[in-house]
N, CA, C and O of each residue as an XYZ file, in Angstrom:
860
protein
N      -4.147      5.941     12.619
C      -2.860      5.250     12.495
C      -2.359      4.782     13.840
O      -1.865      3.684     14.097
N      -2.554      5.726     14.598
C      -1.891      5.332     15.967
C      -2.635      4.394     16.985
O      -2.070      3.826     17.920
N      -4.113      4.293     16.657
C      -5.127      3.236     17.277
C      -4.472      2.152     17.717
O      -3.293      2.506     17.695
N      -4.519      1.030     18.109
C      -3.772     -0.557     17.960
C      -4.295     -0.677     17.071
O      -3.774     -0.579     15.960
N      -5.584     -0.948     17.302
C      -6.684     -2.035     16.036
C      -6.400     -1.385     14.762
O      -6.901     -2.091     13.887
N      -5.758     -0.242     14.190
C      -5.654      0.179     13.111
C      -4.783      0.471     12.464
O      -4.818      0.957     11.333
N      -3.434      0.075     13.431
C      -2.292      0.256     13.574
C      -1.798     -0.888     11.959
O      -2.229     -2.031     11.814
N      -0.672     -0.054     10.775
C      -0.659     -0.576      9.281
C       0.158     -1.971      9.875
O       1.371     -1.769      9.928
N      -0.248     -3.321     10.324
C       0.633     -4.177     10.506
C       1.178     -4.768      9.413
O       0.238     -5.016      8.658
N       2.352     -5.177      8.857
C       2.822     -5.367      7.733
C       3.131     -4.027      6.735
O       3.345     -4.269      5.547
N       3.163     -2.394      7.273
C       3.914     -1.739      6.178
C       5.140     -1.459      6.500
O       5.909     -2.112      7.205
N       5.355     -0.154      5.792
C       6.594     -0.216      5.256
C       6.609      1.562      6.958
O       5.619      2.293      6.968
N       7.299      1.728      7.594
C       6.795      3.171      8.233
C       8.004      4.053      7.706
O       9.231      3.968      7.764
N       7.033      4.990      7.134
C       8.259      6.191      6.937
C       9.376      5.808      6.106
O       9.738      4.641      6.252
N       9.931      6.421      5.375
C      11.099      6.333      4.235
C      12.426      5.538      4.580
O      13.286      5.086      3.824
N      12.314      5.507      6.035
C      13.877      5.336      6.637
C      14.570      3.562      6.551
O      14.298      2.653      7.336
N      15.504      3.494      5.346
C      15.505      2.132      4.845
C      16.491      1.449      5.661
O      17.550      1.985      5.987
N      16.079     -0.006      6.074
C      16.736     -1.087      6.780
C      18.441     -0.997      6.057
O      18.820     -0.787      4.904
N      19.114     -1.240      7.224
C      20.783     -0.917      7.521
C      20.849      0.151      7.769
O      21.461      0.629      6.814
N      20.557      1.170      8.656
C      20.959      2.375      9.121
C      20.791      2.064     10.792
O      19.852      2.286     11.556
N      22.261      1.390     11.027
C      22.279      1.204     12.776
C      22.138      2.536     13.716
O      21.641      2.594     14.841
N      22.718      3.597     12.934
C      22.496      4.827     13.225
C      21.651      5.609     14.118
O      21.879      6.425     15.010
N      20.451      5.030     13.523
C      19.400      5.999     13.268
C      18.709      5.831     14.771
O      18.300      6.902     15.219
N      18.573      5.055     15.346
C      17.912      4.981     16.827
C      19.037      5.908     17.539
O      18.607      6.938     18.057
N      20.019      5.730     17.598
C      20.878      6.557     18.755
C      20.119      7.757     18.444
O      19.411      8.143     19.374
N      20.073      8.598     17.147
C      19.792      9.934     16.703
C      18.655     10.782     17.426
O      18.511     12.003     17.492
N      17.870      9.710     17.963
C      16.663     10.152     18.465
C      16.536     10.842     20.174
O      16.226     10.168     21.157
N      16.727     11.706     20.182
C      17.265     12.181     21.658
C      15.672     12.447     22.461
O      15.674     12.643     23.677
N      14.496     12.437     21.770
C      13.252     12.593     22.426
C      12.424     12.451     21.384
O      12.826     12.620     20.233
N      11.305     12.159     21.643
C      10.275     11.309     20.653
C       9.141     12.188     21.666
O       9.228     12.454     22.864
N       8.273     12.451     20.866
C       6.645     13.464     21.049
C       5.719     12.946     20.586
O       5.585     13.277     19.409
N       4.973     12.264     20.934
C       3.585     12.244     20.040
C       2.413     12.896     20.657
O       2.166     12.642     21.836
N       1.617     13.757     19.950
C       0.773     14.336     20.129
C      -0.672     13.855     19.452
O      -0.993     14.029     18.276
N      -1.376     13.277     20.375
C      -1.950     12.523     20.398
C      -3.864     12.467     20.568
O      -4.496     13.523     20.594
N      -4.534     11.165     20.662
C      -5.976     11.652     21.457
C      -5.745     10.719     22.745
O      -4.712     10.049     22.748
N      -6.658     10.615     23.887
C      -6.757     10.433     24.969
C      -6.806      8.957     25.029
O      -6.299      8.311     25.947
N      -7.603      8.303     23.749
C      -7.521      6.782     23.694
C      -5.387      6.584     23.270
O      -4.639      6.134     24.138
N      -5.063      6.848     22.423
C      -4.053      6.212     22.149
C      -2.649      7.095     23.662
O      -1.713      6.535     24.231
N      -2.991      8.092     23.757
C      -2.218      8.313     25.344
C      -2.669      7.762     26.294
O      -1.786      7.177     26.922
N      -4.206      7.608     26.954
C      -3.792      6.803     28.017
C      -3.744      4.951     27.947
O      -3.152      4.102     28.614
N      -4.601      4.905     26.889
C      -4.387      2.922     26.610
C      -3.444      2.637     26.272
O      -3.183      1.752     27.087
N      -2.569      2.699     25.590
C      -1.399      2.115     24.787
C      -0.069      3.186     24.482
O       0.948      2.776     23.923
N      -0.231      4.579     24.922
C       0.720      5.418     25.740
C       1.518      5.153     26.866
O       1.558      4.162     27.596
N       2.497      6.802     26.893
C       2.459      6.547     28.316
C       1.511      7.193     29.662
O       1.709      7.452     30.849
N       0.742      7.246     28.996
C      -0.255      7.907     30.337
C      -0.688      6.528     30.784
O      -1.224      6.642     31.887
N      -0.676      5.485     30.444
C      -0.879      4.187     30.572
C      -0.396      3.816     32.219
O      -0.976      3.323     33.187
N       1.043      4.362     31.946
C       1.840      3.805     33.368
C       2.290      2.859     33.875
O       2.433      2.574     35.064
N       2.702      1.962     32.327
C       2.861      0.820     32.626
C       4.431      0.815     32.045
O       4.939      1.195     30.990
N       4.866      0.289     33.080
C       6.761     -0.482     32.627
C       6.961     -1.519     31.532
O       8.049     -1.987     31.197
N       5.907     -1.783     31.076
C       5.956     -3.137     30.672
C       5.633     -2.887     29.535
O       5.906     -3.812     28.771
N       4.865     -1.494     28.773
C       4.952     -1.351     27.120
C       6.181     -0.655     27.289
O       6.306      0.020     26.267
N       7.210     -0.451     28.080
C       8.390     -0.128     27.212
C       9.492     -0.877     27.365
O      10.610     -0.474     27.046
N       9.118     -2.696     28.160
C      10.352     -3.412     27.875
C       9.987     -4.487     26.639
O       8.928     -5.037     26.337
N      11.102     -4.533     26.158
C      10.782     -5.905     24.753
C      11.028     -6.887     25.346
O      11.182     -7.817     24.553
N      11.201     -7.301     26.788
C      10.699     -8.731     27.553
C       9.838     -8.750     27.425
O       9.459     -9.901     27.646
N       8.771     -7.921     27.060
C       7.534     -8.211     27.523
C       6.704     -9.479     26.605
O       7.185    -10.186     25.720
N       5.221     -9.480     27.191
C       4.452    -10.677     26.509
C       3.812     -9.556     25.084
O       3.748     -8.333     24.962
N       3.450    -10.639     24.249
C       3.124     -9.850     22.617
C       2.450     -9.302     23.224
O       3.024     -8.457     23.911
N       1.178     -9.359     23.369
C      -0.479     -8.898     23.813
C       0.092     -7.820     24.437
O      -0.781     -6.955     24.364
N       1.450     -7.155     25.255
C       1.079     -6.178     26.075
C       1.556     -5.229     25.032
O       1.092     -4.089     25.042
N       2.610     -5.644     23.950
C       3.995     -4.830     23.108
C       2.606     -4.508     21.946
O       2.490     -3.324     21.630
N       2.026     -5.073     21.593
C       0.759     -4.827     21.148
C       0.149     -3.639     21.357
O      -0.013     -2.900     20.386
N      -0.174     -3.350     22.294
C      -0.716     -2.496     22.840
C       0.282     -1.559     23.363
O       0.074     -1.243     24.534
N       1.178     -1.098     22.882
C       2.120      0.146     23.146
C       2.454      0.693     22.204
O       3.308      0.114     21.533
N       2.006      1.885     21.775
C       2.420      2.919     20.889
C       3.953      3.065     21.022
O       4.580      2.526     20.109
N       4.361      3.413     21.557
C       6.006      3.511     22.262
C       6.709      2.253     21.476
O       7.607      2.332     20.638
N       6.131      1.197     21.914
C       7.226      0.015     21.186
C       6.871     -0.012     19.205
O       7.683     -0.481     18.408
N       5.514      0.598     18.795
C       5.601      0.479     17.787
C       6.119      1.206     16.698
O       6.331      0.799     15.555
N       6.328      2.505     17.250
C       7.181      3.476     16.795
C       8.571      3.046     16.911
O       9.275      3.190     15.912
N       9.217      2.409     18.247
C      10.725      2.236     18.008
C      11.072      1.591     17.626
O      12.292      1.632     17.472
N      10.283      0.362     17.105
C      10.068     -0.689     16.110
C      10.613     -0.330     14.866
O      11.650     -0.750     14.353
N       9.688      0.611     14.371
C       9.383      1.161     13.146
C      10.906      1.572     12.694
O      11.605      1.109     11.793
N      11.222      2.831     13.850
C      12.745      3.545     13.166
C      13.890      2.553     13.767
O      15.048      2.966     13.709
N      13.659      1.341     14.310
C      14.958      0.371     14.399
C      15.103     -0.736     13.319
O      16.122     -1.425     13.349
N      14.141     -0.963     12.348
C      13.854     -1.668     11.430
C      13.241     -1.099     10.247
O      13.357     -1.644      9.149
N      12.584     -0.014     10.427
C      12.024      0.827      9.074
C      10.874     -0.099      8.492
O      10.460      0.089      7.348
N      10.328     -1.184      9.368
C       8.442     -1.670      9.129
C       8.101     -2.314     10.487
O       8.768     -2.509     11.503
N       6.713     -2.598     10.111
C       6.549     -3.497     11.519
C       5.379     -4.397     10.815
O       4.254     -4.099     10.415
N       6.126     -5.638     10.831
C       5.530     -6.893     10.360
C       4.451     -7.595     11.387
O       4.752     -7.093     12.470
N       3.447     -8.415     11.591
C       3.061     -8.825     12.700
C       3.734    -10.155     13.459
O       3.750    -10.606     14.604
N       4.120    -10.413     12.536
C       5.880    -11.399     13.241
C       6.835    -10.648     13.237
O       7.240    -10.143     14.284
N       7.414    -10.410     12.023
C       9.198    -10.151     12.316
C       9.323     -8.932     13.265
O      10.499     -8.596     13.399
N       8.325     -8.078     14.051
C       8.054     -6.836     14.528
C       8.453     -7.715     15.915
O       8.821     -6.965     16.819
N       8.457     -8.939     16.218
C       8.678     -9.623     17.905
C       9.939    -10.240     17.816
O      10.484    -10.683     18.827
N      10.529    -10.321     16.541
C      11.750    -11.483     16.873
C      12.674    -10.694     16.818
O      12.951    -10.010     15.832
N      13.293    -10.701     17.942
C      14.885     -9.239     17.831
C      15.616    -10.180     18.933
O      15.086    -10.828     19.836
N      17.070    -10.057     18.575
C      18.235    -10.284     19.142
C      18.331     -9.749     20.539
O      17.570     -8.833     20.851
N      19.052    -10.149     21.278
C      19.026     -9.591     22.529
C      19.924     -7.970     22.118
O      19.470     -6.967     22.670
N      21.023     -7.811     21.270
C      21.608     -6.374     20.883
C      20.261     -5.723     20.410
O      20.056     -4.612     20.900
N      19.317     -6.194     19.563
C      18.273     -5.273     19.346
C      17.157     -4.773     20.474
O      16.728     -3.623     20.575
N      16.789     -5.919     21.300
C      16.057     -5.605     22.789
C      16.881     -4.116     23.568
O      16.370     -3.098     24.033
N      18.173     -4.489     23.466
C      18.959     -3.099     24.455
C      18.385     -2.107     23.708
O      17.505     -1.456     24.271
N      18.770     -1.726     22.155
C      19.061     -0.597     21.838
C      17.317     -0.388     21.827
O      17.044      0.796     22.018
N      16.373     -1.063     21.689
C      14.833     -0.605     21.758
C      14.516     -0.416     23.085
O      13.557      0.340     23.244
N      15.087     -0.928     24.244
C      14.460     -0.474     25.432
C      15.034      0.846     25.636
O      14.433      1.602     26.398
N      16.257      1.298     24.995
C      17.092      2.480     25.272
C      15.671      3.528     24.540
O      15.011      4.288     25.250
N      15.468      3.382     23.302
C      14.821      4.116     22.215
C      13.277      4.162     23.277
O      12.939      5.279     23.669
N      12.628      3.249     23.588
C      11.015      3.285     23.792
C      11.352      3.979     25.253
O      10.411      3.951     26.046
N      12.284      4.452     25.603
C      12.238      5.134     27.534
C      12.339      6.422     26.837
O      12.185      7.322     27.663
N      12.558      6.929     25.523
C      12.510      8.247     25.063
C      11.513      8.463     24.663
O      11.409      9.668     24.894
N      10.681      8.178     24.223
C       9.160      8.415     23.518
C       8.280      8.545     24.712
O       8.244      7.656     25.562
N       7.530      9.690     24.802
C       6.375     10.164     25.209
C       5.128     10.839     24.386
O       5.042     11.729     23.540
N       3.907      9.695     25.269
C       2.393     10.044     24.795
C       2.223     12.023     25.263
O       2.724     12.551     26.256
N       1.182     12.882     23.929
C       0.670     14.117     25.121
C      -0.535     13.744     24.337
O      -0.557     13.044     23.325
N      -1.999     14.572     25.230
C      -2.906     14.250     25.035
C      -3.104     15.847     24.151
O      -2.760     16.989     24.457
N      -3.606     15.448     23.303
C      -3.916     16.899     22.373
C      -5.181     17.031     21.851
O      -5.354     16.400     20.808
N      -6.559     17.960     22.458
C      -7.732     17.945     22.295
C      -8.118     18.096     20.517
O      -9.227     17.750     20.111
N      -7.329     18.505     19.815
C      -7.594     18.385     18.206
C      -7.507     16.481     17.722
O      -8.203     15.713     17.060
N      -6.485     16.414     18.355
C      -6.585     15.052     17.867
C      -7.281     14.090     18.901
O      -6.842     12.943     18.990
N      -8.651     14.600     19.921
C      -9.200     13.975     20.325
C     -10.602     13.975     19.333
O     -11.372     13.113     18.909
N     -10.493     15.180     19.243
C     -11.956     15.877     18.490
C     -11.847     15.017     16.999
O     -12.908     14.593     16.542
N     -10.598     14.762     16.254
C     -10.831     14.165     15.332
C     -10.999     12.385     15.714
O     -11.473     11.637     14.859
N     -10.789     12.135     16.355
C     -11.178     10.467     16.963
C     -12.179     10.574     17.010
O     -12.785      9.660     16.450
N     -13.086     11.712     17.677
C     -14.289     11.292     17.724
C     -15.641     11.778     16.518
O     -16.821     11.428     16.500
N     -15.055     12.485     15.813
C     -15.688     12.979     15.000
C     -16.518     12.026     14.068
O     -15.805     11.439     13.255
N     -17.940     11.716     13.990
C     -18.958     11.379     13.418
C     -18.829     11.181     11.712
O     -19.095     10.156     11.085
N     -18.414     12.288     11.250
C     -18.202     11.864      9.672
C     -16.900     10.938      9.289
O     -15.792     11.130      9.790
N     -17.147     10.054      8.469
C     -15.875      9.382      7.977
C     -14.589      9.674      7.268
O     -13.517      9.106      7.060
N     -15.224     10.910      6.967
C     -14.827     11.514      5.761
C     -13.478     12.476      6.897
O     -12.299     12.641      6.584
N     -14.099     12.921      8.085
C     -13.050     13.375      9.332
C     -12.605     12.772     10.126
O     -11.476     12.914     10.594
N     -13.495     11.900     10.461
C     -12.245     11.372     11.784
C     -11.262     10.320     11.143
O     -11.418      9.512     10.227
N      -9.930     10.699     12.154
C      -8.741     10.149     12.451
C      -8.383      9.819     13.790
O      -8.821     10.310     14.831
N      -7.077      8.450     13.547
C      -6.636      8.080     14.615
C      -5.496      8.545     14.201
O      -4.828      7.529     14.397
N      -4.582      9.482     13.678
C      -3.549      9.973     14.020
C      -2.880     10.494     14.855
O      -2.928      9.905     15.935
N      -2.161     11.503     14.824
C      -1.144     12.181     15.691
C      -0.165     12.986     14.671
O       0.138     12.787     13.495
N       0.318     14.300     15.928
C       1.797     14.920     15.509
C       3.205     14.230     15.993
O       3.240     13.943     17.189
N       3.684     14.106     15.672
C       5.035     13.873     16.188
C       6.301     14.292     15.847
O       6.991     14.222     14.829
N       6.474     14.886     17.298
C       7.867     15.620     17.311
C       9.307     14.855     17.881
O       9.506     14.347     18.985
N      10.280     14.980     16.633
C      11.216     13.941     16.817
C      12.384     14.840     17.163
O      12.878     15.549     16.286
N      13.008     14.842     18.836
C      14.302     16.021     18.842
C      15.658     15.007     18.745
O      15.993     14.039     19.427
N      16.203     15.594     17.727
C      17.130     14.754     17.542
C      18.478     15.297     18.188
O      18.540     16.502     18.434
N      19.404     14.593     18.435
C      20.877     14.618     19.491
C      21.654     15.965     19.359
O      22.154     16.538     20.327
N      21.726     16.557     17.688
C      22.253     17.796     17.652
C      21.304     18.839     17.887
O      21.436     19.987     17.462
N      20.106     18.317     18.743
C      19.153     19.473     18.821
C      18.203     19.942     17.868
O      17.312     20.702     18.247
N      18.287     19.559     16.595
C      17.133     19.859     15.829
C      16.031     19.202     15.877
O      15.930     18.302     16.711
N      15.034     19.477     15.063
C      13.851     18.847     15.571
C      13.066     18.470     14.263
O      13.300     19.059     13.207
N      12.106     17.446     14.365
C      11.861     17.076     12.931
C       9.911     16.701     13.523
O       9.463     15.816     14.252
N       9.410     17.542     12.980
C       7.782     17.184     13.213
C       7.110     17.050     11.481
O       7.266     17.627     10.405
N       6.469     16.144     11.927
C       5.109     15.725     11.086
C       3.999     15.053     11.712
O       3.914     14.655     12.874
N       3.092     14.977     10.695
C       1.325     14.407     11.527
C       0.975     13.318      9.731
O       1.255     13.208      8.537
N       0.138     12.767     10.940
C      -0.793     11.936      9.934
C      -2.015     11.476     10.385
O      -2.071     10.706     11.344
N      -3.272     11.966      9.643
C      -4.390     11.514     10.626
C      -4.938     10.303     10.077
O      -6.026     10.053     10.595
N      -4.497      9.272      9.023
C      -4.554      8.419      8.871
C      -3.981      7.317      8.875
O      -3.086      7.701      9.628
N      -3.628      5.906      8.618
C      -2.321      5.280      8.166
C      -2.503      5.056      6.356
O      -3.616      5.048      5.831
N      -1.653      4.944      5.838
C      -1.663      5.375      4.287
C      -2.583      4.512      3.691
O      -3.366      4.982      2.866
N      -2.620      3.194      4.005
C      -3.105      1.955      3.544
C      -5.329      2.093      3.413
O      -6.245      1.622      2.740
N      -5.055      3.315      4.881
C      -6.635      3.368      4.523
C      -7.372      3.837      3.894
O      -6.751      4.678      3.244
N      -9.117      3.874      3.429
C      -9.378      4.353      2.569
C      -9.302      5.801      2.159
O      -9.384      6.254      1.017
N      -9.123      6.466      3.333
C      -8.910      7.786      3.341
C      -7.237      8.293      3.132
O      -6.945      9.456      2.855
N      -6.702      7.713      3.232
C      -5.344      7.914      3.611
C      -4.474      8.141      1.673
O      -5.046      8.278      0.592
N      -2.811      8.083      2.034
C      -1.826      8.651      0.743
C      -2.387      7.892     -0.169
O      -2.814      8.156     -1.293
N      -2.317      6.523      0.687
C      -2.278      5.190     -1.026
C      -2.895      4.750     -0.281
O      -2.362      4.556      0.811
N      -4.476      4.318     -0.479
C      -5.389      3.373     -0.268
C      -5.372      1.933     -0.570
O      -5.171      1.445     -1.682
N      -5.556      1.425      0.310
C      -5.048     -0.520     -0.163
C      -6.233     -0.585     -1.521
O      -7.154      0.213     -1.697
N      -5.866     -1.834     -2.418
C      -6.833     -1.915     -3.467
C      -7.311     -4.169     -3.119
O      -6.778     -5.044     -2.437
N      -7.858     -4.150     -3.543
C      -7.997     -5.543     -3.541
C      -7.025     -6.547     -3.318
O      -6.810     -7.279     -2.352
N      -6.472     -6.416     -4.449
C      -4.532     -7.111     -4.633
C      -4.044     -7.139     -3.309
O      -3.734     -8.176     -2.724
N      -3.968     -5.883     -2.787
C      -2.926     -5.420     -1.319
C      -3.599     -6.198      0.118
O      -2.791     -6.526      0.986
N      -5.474     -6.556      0.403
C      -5.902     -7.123      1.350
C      -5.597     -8.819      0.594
O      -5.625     -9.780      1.363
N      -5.376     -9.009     -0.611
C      -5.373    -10.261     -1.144
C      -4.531    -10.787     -0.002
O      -4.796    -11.596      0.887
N      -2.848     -9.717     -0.436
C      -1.617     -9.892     -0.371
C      -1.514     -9.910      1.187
O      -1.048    -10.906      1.740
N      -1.738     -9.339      1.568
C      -2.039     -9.821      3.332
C      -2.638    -10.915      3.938
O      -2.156    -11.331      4.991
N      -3.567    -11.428      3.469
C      -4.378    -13.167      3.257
C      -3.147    -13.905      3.540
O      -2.885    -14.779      4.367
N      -2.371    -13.240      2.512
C      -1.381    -14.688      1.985
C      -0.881    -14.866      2.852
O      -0.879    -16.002      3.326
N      -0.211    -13.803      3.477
C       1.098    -13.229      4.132
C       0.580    -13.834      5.799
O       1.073    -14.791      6.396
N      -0.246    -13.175      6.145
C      -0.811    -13.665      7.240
C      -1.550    -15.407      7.543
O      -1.764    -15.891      8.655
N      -1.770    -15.952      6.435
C      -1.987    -17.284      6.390
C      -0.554    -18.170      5.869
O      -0.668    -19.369      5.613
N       0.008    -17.877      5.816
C       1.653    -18.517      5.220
C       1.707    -19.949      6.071
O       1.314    -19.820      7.230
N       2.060    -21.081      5.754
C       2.429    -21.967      6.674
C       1.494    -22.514      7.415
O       1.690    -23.521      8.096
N      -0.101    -21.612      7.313
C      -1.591    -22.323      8.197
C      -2.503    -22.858      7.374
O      -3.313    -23.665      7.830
N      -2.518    -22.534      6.170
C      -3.626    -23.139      5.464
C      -2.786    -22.799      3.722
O      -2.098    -21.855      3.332
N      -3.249    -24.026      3.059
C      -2.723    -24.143      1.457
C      -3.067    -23.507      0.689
O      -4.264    -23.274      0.860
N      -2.602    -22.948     -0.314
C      -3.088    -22.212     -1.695
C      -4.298    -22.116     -1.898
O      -5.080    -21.170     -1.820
N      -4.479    -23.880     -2.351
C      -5.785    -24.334     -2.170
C      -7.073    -23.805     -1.937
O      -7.950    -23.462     -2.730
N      -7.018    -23.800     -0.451
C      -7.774    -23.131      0.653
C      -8.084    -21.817      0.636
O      -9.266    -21.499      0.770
N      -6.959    -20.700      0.447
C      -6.872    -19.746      0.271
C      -7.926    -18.949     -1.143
O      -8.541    -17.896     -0.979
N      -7.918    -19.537     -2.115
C      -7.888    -19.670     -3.648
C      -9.760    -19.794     -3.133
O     -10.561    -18.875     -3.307
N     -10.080    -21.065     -2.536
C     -11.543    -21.441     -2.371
C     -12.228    -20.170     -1.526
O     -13.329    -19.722     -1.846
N     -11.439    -19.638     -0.401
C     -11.804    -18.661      0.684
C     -11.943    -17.475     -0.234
O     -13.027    -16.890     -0.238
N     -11.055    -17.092     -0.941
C     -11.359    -15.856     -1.894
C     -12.850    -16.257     -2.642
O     -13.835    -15.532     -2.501
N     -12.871    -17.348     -3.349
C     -13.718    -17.060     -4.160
C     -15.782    -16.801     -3.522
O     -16.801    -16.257     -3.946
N     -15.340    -17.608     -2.325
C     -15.977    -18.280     -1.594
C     -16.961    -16.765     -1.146
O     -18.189    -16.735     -1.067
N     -16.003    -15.588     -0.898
C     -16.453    -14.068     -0.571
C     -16.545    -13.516     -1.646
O     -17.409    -12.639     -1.644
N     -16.044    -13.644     -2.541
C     -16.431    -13.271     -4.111
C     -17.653    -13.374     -4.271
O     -18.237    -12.476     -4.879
N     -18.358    -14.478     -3.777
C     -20.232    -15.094     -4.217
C     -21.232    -14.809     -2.754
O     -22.404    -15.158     -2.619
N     -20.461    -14.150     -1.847
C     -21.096    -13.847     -0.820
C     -22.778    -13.427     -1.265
O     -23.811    -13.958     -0.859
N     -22.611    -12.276     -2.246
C     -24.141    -11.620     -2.413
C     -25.269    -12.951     -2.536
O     -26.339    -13.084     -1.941
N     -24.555    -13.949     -3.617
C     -25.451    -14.840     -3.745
C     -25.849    -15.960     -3.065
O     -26.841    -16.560     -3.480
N     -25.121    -16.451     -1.860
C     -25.003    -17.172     -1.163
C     -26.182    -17.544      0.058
O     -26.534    -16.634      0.808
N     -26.619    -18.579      0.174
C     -27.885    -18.781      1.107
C     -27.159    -18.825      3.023
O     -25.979    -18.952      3.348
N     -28.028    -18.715      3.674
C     -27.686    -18.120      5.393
C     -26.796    -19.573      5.652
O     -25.790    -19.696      6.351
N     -27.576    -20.732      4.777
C     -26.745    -22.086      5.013
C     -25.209    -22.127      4.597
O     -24.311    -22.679      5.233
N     -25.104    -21.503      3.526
C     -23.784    -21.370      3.038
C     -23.106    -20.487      3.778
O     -21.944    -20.794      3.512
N     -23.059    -19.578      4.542
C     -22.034    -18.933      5.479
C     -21.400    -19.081      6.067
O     -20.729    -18.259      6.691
N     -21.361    -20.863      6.101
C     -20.408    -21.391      7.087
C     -18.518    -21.393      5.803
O     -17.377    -21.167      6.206
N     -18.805    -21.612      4.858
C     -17.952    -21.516      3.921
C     -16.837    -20.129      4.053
O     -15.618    -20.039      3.904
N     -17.911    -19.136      4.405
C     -17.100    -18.034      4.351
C     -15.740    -18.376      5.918
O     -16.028    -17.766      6.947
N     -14.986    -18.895      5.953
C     -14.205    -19.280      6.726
C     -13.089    -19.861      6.570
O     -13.379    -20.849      5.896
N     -11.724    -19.884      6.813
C     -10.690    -20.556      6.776
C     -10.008    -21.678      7.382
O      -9.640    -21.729      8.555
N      -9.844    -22.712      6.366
C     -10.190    -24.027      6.888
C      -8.544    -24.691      7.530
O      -8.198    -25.580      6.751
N      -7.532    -24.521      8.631
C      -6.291    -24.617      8.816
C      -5.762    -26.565      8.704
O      -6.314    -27.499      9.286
N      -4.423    -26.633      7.657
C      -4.560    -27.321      7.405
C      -4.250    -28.176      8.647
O      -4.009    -27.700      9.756
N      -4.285    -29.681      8.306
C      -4.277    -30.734      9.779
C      -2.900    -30.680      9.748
O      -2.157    -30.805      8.775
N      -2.508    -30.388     11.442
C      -1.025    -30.843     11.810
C      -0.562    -29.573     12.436
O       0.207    -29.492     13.394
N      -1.425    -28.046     11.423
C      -0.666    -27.066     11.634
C      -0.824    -26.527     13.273
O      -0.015    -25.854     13.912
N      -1.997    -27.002     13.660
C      -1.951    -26.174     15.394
C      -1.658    -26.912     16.386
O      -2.082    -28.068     16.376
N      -0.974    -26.512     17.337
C      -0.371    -27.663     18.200
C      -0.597    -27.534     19.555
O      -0.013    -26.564     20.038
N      -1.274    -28.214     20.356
C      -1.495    -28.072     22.104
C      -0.783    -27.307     22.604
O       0.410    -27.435     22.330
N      -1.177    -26.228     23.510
C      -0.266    -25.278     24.082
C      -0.019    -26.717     25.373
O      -0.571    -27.765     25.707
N       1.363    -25.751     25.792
C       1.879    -26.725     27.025
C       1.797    -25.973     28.307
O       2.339    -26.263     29.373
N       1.150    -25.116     28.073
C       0.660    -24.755     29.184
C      -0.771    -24.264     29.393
O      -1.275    -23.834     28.355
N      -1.647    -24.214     30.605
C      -3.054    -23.588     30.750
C      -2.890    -22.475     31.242
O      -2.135    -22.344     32.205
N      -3.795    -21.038     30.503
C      -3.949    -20.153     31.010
C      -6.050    -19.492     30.968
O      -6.974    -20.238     30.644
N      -6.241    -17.782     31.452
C      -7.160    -17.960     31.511
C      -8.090    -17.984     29.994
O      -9.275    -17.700     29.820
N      -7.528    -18.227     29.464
C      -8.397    -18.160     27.758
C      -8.052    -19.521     27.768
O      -8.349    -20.241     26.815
């Protein structure tokens, strides 16, 4: 769950439902207990200032555990858009929230990262949440729910429903509709036909960046 690359983009995190302005102040220290990939890459063993400001560029907020958690309990999901577009009142109260959250490196949940069977390894974590009156609220998850191992396993419908969601506004029904079926017939399909398996964006939708960088 806590990986980037595996990180549930588009769910729902944890029970805690949108309109509760509340709920970030509440958080007086944030714990995650962790493996060594998600503390020092995208932690804070990282050492970087820059996964815990929401100035930052996507690619780095991406890669910060810290911002995706305070994401999570300042909005209750993290979309792979609506997770970047926040108000400048929402930037304060998340840079306030992500300077409280700290990575620890915890050799159980290294041993399960690396663990060989599928059936064991996880990218989870514990996390301990101390909240303002001092109590404390821990749970773990060594999966994210959506995976096959995990609460509720995605089913067909649910990677459909992400297609959509994630192609919205780049390519037509149409397209979409042909691309499904298109992997539907994969088994039968000749090495020539593989070019099909691909998504075709409609004309107009991509537009010259206005600036050069190194990609």
């Amino acid at each position: 769950m806590f990986d980037h690359a595996t990180w549930p983009r588009g769910s729902r995190c944890g029970s805690r439902r949108r309109g509760s302005p509340t709920w970030p102040a509440r958080q007086k220290k944030i714990v995650l207990e962790t493996s060594h990939h998600t503390h020092h890459v995208i932690g804070t063993d990282a050492q970087d200032p820059q996964k815990i400001d929401p100035d930052s560029p996507r690619g780095t907020l991406d890669h910060s555990i810290m911002f995706a958690i305070a994401r999570c309990i300042q909005t209750g999901e993290f979309h792979k858009d609506r997770a970047y577009q926040m108000t400048q009142a929402e930037k304060d109260e998340l840079r306030a929230l992500m300077a409280r959250i700290e990575t620890q490196f915890d050799q159980r949940w290294e041993d399960l990262y690396h663990d060989q069977d599928p059936n064991v390894q996880a990218y989870g974590g514990r996390m301990i949440v101390t909240l303002a009156d001092g109590n404390e609220v821990a749970d773990e998850k060594t999966r994210a729910n959506a995976h096959p191992g995990g609460d509720t396993p995605w089913q067909r419908p649910d990677y459909e429903a992400k297609l959509a969601d994630y192609t919205r506004d780049l390519v037509s029904d149409a397209e979409r509709v042909r691309f499904i079926e298109a992997v539907n017939g994969m088994d039968a399909i000749s090495g020539d036909d593989l070019a099909t398996i691909n998504l075709i964006v409609d004309a107009g939708r991509l537009e010259a960046p206005e600036t050069r960088g190194i990609y």
